[in-house]
C-alpha positions as CSV (number, residue, x, y, z in Angstrom):
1,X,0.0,0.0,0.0
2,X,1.1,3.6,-0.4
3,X,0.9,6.1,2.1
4,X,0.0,9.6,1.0
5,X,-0.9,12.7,3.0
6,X,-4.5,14.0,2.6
7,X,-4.7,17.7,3.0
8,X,-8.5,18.0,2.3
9,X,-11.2,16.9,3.5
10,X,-10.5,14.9,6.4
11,X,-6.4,15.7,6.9
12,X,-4.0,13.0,7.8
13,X,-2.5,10.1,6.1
14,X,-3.7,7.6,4.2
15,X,-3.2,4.5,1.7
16,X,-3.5,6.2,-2.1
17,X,-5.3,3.3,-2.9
18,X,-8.5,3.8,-0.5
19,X,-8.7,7.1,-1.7
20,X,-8.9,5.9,-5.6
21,X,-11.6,3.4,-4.1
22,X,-13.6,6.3,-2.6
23,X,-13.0,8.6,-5.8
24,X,-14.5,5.6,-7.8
25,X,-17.5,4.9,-5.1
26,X,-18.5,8.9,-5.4
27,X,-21.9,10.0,-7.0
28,X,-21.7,11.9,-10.4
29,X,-22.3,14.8,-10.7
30,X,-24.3,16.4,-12.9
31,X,-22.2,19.0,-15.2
32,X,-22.7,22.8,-14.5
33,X,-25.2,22.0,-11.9
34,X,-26.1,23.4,-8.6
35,X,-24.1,21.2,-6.4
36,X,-20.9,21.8,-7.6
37,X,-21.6,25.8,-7.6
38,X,-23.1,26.0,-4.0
39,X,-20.1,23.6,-2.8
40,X,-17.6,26.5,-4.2
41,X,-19.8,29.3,-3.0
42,X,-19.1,27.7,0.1
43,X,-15.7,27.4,-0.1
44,X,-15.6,31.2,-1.1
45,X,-17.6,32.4,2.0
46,X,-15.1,29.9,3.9
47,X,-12.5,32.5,2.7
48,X,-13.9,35.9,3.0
49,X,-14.2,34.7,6.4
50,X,-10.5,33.8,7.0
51,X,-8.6,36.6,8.5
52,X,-5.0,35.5,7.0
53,X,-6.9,34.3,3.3
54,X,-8.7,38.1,3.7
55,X,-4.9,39.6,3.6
56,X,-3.3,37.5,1.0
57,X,-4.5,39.3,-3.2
58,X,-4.5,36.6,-5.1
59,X,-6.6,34.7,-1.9
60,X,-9.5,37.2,-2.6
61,X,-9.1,37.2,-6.2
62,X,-9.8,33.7,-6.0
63,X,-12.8,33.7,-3.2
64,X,-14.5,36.8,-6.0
65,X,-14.5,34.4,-8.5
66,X,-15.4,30.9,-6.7
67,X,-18.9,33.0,-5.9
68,X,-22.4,31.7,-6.8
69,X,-23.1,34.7,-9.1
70,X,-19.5,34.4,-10.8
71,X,-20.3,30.5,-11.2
72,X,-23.9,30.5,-12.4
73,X,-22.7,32.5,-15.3
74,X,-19.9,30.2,-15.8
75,X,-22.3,27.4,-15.7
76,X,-25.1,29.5,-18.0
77,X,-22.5,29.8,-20.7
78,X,-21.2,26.2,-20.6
79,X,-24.7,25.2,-21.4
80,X,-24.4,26.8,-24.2
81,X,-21.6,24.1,-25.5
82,X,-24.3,21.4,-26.0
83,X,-25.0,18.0,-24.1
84,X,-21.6,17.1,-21.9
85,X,-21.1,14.6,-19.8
86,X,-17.8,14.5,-17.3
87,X,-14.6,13.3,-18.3
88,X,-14.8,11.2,-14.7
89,X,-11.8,11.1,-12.5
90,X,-9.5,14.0,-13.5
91,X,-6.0,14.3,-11.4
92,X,-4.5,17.8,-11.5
93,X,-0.9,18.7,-10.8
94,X,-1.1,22.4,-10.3
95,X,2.4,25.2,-10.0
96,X,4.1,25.2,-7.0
97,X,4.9,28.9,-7.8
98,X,1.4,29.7,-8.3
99,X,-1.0,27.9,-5.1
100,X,-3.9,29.3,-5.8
101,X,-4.2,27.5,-9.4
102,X,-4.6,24.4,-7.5
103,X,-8.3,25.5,-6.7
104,X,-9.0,27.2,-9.9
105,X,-8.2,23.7,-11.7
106,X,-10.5,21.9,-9.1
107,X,-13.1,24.3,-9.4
108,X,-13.8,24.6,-12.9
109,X,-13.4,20.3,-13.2
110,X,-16.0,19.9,-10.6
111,X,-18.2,22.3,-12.7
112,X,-18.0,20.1,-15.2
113,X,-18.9,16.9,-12.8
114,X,-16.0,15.6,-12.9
115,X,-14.2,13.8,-9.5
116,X,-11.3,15.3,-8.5
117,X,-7.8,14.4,-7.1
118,X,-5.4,17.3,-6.9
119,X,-1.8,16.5,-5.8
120,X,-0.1,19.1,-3.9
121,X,3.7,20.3,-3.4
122,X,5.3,19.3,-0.1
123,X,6.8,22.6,-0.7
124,X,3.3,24.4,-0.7
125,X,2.5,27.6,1.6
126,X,-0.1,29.6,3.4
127,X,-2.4,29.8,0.3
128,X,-2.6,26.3,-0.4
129,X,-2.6,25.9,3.8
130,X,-5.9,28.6,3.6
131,X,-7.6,27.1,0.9
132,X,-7.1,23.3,2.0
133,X,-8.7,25.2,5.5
134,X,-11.6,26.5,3.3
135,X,-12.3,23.0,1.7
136,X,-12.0,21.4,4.9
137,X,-15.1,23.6,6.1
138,X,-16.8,23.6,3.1
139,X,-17.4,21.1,2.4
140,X,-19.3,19.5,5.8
141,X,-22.1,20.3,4.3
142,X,-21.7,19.0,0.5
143,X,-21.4,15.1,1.0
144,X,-21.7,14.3,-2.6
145,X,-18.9,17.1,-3.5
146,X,-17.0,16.1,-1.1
147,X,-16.8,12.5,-1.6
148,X,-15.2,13.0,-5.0
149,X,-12.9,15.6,-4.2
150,X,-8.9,14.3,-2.6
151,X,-6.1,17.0,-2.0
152,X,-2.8,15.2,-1.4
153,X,0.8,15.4,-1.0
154,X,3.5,13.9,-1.3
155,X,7.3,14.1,-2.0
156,X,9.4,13.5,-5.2
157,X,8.4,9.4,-5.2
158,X,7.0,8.5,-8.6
159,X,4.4,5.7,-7.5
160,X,1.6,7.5,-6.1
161,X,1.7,9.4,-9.3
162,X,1.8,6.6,-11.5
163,X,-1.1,5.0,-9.3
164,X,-3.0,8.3,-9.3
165,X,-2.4,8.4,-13.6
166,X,-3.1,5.0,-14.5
167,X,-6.9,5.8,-12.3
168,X,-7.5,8.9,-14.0
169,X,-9.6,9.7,-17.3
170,X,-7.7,12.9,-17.5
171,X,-4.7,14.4,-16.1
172,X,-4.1,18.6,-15.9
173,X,-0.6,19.4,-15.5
174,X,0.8,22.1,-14.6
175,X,4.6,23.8,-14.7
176,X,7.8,24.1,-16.7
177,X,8.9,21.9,-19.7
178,X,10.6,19.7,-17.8
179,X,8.2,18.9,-15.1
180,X,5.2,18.4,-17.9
181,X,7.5,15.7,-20.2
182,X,8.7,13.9,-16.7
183,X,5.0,13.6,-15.9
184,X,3.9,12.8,-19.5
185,X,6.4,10.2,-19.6
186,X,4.1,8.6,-16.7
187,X,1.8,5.7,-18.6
188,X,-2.2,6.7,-18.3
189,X,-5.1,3.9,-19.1
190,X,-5.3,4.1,-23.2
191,X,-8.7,6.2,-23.0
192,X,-7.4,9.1,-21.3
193,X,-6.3,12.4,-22.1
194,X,-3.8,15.2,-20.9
195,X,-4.2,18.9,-21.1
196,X,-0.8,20.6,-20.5
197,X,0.3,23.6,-19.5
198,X,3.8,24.6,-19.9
199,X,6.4,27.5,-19.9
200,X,4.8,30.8,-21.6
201,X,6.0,34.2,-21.6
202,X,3.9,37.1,-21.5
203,X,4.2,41.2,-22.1
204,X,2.6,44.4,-22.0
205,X,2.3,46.8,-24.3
206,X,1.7,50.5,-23.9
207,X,0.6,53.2,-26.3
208,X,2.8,56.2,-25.7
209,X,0.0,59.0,-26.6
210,X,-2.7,57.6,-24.2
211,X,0.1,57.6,-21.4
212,X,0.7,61.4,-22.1
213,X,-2.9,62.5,-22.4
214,X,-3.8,60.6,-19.2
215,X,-4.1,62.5,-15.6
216,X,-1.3,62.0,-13.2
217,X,-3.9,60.1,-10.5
218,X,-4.6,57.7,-13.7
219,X,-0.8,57.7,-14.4
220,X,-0.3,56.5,-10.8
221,X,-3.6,53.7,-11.1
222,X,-1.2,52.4,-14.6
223,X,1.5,52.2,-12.5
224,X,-0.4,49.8,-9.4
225,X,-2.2,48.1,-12.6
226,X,1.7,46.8,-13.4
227,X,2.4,46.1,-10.0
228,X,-0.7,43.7,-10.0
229,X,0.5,41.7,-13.0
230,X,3.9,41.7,-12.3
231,X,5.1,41.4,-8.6
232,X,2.3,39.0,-7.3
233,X,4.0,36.1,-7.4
234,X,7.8,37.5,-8.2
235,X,7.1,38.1,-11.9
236,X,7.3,33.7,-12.2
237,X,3.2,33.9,-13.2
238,X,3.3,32.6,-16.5
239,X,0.7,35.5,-17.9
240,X,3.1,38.0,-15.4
241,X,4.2,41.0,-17.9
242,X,8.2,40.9,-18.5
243,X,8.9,42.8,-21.6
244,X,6.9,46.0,-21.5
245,X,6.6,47.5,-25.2
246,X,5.9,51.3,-25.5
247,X,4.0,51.9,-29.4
248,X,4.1,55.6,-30.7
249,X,7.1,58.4,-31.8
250,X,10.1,57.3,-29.8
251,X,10.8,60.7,-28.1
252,X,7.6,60.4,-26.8
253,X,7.4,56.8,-25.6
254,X,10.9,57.7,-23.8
255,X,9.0,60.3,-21.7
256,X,6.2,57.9,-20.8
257,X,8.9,54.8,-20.2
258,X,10.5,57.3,-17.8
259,X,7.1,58.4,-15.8
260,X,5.9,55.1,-15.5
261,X,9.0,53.4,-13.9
262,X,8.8,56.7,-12.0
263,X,5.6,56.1,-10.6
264,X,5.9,51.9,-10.6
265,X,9.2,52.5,-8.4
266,X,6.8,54.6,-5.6
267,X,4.1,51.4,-6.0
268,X,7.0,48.8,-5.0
269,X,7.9,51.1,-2.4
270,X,4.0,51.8,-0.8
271,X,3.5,47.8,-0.8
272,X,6.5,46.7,0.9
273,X,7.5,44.6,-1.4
274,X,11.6,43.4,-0.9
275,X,12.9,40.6,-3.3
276,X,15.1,37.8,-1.1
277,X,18.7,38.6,-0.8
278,X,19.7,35.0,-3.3
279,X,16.8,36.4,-5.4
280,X,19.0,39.6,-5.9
281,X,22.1,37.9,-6.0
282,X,20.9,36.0,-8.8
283,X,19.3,38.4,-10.7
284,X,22.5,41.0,-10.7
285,X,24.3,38.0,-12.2
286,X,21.6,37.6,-15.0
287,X,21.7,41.2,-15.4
288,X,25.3,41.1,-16.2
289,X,25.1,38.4,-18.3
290,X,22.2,40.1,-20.2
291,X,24.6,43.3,-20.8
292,X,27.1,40.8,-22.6
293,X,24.9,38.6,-25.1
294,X,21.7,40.6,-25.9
295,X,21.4,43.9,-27.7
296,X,21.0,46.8,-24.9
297,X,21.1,50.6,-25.2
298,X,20.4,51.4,-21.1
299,X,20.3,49.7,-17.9
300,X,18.6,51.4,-15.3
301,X,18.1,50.1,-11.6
302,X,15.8,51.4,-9.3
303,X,16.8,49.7,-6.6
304,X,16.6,45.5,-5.9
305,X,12.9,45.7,-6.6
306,X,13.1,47.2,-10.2
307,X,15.0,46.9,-13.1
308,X,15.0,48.3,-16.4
309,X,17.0,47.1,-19.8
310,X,15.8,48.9,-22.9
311,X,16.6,46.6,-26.0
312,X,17.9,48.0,-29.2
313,X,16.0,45.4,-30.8
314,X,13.4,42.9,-30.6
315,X,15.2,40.9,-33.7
316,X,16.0,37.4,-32.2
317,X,14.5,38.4,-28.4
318,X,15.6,35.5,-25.9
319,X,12.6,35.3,-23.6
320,X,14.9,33.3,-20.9
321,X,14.2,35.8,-17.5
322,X,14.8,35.8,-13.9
323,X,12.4,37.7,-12.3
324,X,12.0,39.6,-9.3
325,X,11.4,42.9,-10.8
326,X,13.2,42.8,-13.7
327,X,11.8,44.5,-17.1
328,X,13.1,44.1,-20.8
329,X,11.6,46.9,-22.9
330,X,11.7,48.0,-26.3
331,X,10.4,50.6,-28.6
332,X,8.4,50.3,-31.8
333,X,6.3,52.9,-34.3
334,X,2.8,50.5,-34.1
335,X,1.8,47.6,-32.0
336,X,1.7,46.2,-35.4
337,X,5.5,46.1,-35.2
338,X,5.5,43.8,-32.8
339,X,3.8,41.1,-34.7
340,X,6.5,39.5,-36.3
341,X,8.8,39.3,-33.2
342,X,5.7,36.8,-31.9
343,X,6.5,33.5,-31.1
344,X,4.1,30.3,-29.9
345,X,5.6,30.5,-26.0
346,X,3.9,33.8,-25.8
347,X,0.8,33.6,-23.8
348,X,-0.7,37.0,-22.4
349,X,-0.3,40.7,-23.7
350,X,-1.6,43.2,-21.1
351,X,-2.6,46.4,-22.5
352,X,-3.3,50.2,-22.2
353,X,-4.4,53.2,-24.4
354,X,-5.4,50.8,-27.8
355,X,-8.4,50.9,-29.8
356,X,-10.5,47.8,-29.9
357,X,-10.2,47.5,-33.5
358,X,-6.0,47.9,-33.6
359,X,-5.9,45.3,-31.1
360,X,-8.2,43.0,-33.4
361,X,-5.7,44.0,-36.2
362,X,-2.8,42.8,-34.1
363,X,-4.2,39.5,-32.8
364,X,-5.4,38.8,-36.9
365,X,-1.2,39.5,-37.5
366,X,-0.4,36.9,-34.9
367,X,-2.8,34.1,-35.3
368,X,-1.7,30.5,-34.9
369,X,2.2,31.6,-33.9
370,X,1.3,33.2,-30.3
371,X,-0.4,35.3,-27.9
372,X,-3.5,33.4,-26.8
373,X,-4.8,36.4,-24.0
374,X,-5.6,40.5,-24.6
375,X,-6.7,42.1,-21.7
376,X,-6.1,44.9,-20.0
377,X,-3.3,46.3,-18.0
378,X,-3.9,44.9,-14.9
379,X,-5.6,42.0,-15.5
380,X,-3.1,39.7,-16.5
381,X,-3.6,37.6,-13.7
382,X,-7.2,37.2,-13.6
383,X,-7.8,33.3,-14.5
384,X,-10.0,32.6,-16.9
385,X,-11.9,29.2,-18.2
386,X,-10.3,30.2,-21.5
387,X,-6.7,29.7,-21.2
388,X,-3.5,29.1,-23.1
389,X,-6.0,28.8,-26.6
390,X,-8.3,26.3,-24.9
391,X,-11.8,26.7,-23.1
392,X,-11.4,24.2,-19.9
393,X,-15.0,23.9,-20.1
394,X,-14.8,21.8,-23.0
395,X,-12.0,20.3,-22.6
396,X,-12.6,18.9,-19.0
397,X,-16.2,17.3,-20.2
398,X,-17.0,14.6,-23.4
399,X,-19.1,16.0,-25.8
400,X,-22.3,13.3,-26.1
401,X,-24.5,13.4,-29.6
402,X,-27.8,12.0,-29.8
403,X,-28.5,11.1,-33.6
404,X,-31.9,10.3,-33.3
405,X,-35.2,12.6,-34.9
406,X,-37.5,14.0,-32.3
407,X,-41.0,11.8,-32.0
C-alpha cells in the first residue's frame, strides 16, 4: 500500500489506494449543476471569512470568483456548449509557484462533474494551507462534492503518481517543460487524455499617446495596474508581464517609459515589497550576463525591486528571464511592429491606451504563432476558463450526440 498525506477533507494520512476506491464509489455529478456551484460558493464564504486568506490578493481574487453569481454564469454559458457529460476522474498537478491554481483547476473540473484528485507540493505555503482550510469547512455540508474531491501530498516518489495516472480519465498538469515531459512520460489507461500547461511568456504593451494624455492620478492607477500583473507572485506567473513594449514616436514613448517606472518605483515602495537577498544575487548576475549577449542601449536600476533594460532590438529576443522585478523593454512605431517578433511560447499581452479595433488588427497579424490572451493592463492575472487557446469547459467534459429525430 502507499501512504500519501490527505490535506483535504479529512487531513491525515492515508493508503492512495482507498482514496482511488472512494473517488471511484462517489456520486456523479451532474455538469454545470447546482451542487458543484453552492459547494464552491461555500468554499468562497469559507474564505472571505478567513482573516489570513482576507490579507493575501491573489486569496481574494480567488474567493470573488469561486462566488455563486461568478459561477452561475460560468455554468449559463457552458450550457451553451451542448449535451456534456464528465470526463470522470480527473488528477490535476497544479504550479508550485502559483497555489492558488490548484483550486481554480478543481473548481472549474468539478463544474464540469468531474471527481477530483489534486496533488499538492510538499513545498506548498499559506495559500494552499488557507484554501485546503476552506475546503475542509466547506465542504461538511456538501457530501456528494465532497466524496469526490482528494487533496494530497507527497514528495518526489513517482508511485503514487503513476497510481494516481493509470486511475484517472484525464490528467491537468501544470509547470515548466521539464516537469510536464517527466509527468507525461508517466503511462495513463489508453482512453485518457492530458491537457498541459507549460512554460509561456507574456508582455505588456503600452501606447505612448494615451500615457501622455492621461491624468497624473490615472498615471499612478497604470502604474499599481503593473504592480498587480507583475510582482504578485515575483514576476514567475506565466501570464506575469516581463517585456513591457511602448508603441508611438520614440521621443515620446521615452518620456512615458520614464514616468511610469517613476511612478511603478513609488508602488513597489507603498507595498513593501523586498525581493530575497539569493533572489538579488541572482538576478545581478543575470543582469550582467544580459549586458554581454543581448542587444541593450540602457540599464537602469531602481533599486533590488526594479529593473529596467531597454533593448535595441526585438530581432532574435531570448525570452529566458529571472524575475523579481526585472523589465526588458523595447520601442516600436505601431503595435503592429511587434507582430513579427511573436512567437508560440507567448501567452498574455496586457494592454493600455489601444483601440479595440487595432488590437483585433494585431491578434489577426499573430494568429496561430502566439499570444493566446488580450486584456487589460492589470488584469493579466485574472484566471479565466479560456486559457493558453483552450476553453477548460470543453475540454474537462466529453461531448455526447444524440443522432436520433424527435417523436
Amino acid at each position: 500500500m502507499t501512504t500519501v498525506r490527505r490535506l483535504a477533507p479529512a487531513p491525515g494520512p492515508i493508503e492512495l489506494e482507498v482514496v482511488l476506491a472512494e473517488l471511484a464509489a462517489a456520486p456523479v455529478l451532474e455538469p454545470f449543476g447546482d451542487a458543484a456551484v453552492d459547494a464552491l460558493d461555500a468554499v468562497a464564504r469559507a474564505l472571505f471569512r478567513d482573516p489570513v486568506a482576507r490579507s493575501q490578493p491573489d486569496l481574494v481574487a480567488l474567493a470573488s470568483w469561486l462566488r455563486a453569481a461568478s459561477l452561475r454564469r460560468l455554468a449559463s454559458e457552458a450550457r451553451a456548449l451542448g449535451l456534456r457529460a464528465p470526463r470522470g476522474l480527473a488528477f490535476h498537478v497544479p504550479p508550485a509557484n502559483v497555489e492558488v491554481m490548484a483550486m481554480y483547476s478543481l473548481a472549474l473540473s468539478m463544474l464540469a462533474g468531474n471527481r477530483n484528485l489534486v496533488r499538492i507540493s510538499s513545498r506548498a505555503g499559506v495559500a494552499a494551507e488557507r484554501v485546503c482550510a476552506a475546503l475542509e469547512a466547506a465542504l461538511t455540508d456538501h457530501p456528494d462534492v465532497r466524496a469526490g474531491t482528494a487533496v494530497l501530498s507527497w514528495g518526489h516518489e513517482l508511485e503514487p503518481t503513476e497510481l494516481c495516472s493509470a486511475a484517472c480519465d484525464v490528467r491537468v498538469l501544470w509547470g515548466g517543460d521539464e516537469t510536464v515531459a517527466r509527468l507525461r512520460a508517466v503511462p495513463t489507461a489508453p482512453g485518457a487524455r492530458d491537457i498541459a500547461f507549460v512554460d509561456r511568456f507574456s508582455m505588456a504593451a503600452l501606447e505612448a499617446g494615451a500615457w501622455l494624455s492621461a491624468s497624473s492620478q490615472a498615471r499612478d492607477g497604470i502604474a499599481a495596474q503593473l504592480y498587480n500583473d507583475a510582482y504578485w507572485y515575483d514576476q514567475q506567473g506565466c501570464s506575469s508581464p516581463r517585456l513591457i513594449v511602448w508603441c508611438g514616436a520614440a521621443q515620446s514613448a521615452r518620456r512615458a517609459a520614464d514616468g511610469l517606472y517613476a511612478r511603478l518605483e513609488t508602488a513597489i515602495s507603498e507595498r513593501g515589497y523586498e525581493l530575497p537577498l539569493g533572489a538579488v544575487t541572482g538576478k545581478l548576475a543575470w543582469v550582467a550576463g544580459a549586458a554581454i549577449d543581448r542587444p541593450l542601449e540602457r540599464v537602469q536600476s531602481f533599486g533590488n525591486a526594479l529593473t529596467v533594460l531597454t533593448l535595441s532590438t526585438l530581432d532574435g529576443f531570448d525570452r529566458d528571464h529571472p524575475g523579481g522585478g526585472t523589465f526588458l523593454q523595447a520601442f516600436v512605431p505601431s503595435l503592429g511592429e511587434l507582430a513579427p517578433h511573436v512567437t508560440r511560447r507567448d501567452q498574455t499581452l496586457a494592454v493600455f491606451g489601444f483601440e479595440r479595433s487595432e488590437l483585433e488588427r494585431f491578434a489577426g497579424l499573430v494568429a496561430g504563432r502566439g499570444i493566446d490572451r488580450i486584456v487589460p493592463l492589470g488584469q493579466a492575472l485574472r484566471f479565466d476558463h479560456r486559457w493558453d487557446g483552450m476553453d477548460l469547459l470543453s475540454e474537462l467534459t466529453r461531448a455526447v450526440a444524440i443522432s436520433v429525430e424527435a417523436r
